[in-house]
C-alpha positions as CSV (number, residue, x, y, z in Angstrom):
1,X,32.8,48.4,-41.0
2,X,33.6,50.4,-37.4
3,X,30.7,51.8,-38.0
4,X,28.9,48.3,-38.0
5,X,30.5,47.2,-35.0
6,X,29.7,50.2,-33.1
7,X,25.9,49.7,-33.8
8,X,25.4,46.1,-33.4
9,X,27.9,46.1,-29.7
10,X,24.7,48.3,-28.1
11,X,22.1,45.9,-29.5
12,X,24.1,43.1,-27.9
13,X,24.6,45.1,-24.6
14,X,20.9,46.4,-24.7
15,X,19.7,42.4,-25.4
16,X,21.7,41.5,-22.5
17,X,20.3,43.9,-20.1
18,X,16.9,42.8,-21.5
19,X,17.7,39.1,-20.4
20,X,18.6,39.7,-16.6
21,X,15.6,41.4,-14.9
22,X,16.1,43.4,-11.6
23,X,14.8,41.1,-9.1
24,X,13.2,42.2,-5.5
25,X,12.8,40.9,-2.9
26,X,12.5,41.5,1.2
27,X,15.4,41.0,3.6
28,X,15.0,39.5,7.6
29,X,14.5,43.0,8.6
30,X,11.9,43.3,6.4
31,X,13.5,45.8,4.1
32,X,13.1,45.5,0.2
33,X,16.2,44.7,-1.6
34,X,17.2,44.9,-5.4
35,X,20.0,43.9,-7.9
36,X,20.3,41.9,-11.0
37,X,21.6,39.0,-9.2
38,X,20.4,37.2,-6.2
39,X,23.1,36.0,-3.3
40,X,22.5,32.4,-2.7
41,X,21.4,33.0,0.9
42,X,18.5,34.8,-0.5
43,X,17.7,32.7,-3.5
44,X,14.8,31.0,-1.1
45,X,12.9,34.2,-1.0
46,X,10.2,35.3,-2.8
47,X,10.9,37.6,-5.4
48,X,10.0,40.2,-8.0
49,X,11.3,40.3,-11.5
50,X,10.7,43.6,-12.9
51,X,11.5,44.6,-16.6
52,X,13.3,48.1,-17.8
53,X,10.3,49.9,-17.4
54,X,9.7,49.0,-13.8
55,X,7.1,46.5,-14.3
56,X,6.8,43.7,-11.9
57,X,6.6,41.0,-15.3
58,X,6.9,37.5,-12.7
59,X,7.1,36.0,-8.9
60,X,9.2,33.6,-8.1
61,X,7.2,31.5,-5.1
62,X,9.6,31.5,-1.9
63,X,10.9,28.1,-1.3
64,X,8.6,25.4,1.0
65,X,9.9,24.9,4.3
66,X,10.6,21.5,5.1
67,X,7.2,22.0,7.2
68,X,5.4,23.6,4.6
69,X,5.6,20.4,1.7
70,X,5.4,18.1,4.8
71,X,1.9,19.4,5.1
72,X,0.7,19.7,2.0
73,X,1.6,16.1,1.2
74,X,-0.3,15.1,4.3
75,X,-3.2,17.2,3.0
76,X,-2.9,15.1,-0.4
77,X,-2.7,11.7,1.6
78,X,-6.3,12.6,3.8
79,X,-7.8,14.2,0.3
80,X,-6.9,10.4,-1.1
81,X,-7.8,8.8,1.7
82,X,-11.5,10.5,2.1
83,X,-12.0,9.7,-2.1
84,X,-11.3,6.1,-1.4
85,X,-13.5,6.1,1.1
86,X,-16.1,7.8,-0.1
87,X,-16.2,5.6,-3.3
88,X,-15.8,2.7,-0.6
89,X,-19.6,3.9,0.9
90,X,-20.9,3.9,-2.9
91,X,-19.9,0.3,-3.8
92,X,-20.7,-1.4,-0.1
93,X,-24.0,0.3,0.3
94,X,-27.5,0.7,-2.2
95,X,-28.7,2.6,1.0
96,X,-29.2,4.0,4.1
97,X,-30.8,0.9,5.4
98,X,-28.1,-1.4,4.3
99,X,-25.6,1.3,6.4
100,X,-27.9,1.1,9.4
101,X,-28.1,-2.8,9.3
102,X,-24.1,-2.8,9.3
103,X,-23.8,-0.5,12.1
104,X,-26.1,-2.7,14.0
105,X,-24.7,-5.9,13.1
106,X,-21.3,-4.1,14.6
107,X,-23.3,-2.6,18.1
108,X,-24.6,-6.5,18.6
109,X,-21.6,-8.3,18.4
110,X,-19.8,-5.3,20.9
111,X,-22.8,-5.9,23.4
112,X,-22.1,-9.1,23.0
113,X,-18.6,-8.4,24.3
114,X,-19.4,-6.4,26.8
115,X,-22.0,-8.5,28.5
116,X,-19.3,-11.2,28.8
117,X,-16.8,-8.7,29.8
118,X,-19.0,-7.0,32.7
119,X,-20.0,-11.0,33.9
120,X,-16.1,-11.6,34.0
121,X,-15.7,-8.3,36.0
122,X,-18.5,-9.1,38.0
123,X,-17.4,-12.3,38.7
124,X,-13.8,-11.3,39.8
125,X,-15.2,-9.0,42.3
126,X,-17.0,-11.2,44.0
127,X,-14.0,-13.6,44.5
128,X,-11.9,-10.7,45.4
129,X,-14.6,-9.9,48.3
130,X,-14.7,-13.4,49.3
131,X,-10.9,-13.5,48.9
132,X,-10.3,-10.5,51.7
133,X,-12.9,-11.5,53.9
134,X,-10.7,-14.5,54.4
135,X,-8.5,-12.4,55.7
136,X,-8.5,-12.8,59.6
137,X,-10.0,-9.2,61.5
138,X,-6.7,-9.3,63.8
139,X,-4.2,-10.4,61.6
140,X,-0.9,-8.6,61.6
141,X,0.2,-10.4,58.7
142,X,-1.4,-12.2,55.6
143,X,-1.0,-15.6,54.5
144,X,1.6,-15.1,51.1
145,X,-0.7,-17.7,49.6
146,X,-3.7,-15.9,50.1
147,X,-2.1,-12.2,49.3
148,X,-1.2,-13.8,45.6
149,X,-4.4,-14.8,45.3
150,X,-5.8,-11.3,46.2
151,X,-2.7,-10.0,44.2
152,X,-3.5,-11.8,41.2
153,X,-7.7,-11.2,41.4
154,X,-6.4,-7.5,41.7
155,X,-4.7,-7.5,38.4
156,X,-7.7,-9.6,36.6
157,X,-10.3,-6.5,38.1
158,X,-7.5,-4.1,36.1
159,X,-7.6,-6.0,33.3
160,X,-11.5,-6.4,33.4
161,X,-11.8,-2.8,33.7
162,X,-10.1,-1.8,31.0
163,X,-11.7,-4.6,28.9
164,X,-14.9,-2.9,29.7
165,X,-13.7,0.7,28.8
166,X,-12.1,-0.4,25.9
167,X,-15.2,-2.4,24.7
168,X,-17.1,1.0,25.2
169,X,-15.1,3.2,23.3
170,X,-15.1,1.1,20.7
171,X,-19.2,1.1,20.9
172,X,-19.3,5.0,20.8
173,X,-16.6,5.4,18.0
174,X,-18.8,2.9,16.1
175,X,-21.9,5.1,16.7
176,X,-20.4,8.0,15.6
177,X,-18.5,6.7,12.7
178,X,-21.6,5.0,11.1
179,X,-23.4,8.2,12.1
180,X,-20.9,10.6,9.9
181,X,-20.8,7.7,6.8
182,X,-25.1,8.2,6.6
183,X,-24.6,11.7,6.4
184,X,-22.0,11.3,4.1
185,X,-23.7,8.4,2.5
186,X,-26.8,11.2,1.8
187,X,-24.4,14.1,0.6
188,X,-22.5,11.8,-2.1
189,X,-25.9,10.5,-3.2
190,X,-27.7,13.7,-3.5
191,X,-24.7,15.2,-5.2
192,X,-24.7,11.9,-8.0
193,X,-28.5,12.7,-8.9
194,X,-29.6,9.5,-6.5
């Protein structure tokens, strides 16, 4: 019976050793560091598990950053977002034609907006000019009535402006926006067989 227990305590000892790897893995400094069990501060590291006869058997992947799954879960959102939207081009549009039309419908109606916006800035400018040349040559000081009216002319030019610049952005990101869906448009519908 000793004899029994002596043989099967190794086999438990030797399946034991078997279970817990050596594990490697690199410190701060860059030096490589081994043992059977990893300290807790460096459990977020990458690390080699290496069998009895030195043979690197699995890598444990270092733990994402905060920064790291941040991004990748952006990069899933945009790869979502550009299959919606390329599945949206499929379904709206038989065509390039039918894309072109759209894009034009969109450039009429913002030229439409813009004419009106340039009239109203035109149109503010002129008052404003006609406002200060009520302004007497050798006047010291300014009517308050008249300065709010030049005051508040002033502010509708701003306004205007920006009106006008906005209305144009909006005219370019338009073009280049329907520009990029006819190329995609063409890539999705040469890659479907159509």
């Amino acid at each position: 019976m000793a004899l029994l227990f002596g043989l099967t305590l190794p086999l438990v000892v030797d399946a034991q050793a078997r279970r817990a790897p050596v594990q490697c893995w690199n410190d701060d400094r860059g030096q490589k560091v081994c043992g059977d069990v990893v300290p807790p501060s460096e459990a977020r590291r990458q690390r080699e598990l290496i069998d009895q006869r030195g043979v690197v058997t699995r890598v444990v992947p270092a733990q994402k950053t905060a920064a790291q799954i941040e991004a990748e879960a952006k990069l899933r959102r945009e790869t979502e977002q550009r299959i919606a939207y390329d599945r949206y081009l499929l379904q709206a549009y038989n065509a390039v034609p039918d894309i072109e039309r759209a894009r034009d419908d969109r450039l009429t109606d913002l030229d439409s907006r813009l004419r009106l916006a340039e009239k109203a800035l035109a149109d503010t400018r002129a008052s404003l000019s006609d406002l200060r040349l009520r302004i007497p040559k050798a006047a010291v000081t300014i009517d308050p009535r008249l300065q709010a009216r030049i005051d508040e002319f002033t502010i509708a030019e701003a306004d205007h402006l920006k009106a006008v610049a906005r209305i144009r952005q909006d005219r370019a990101r338009i073009v280049l926006d329907f520009a990029r869906d006819i190329v995609r448009f063409r890539e999705l519908k040469g890659s479907a067989g159509g």
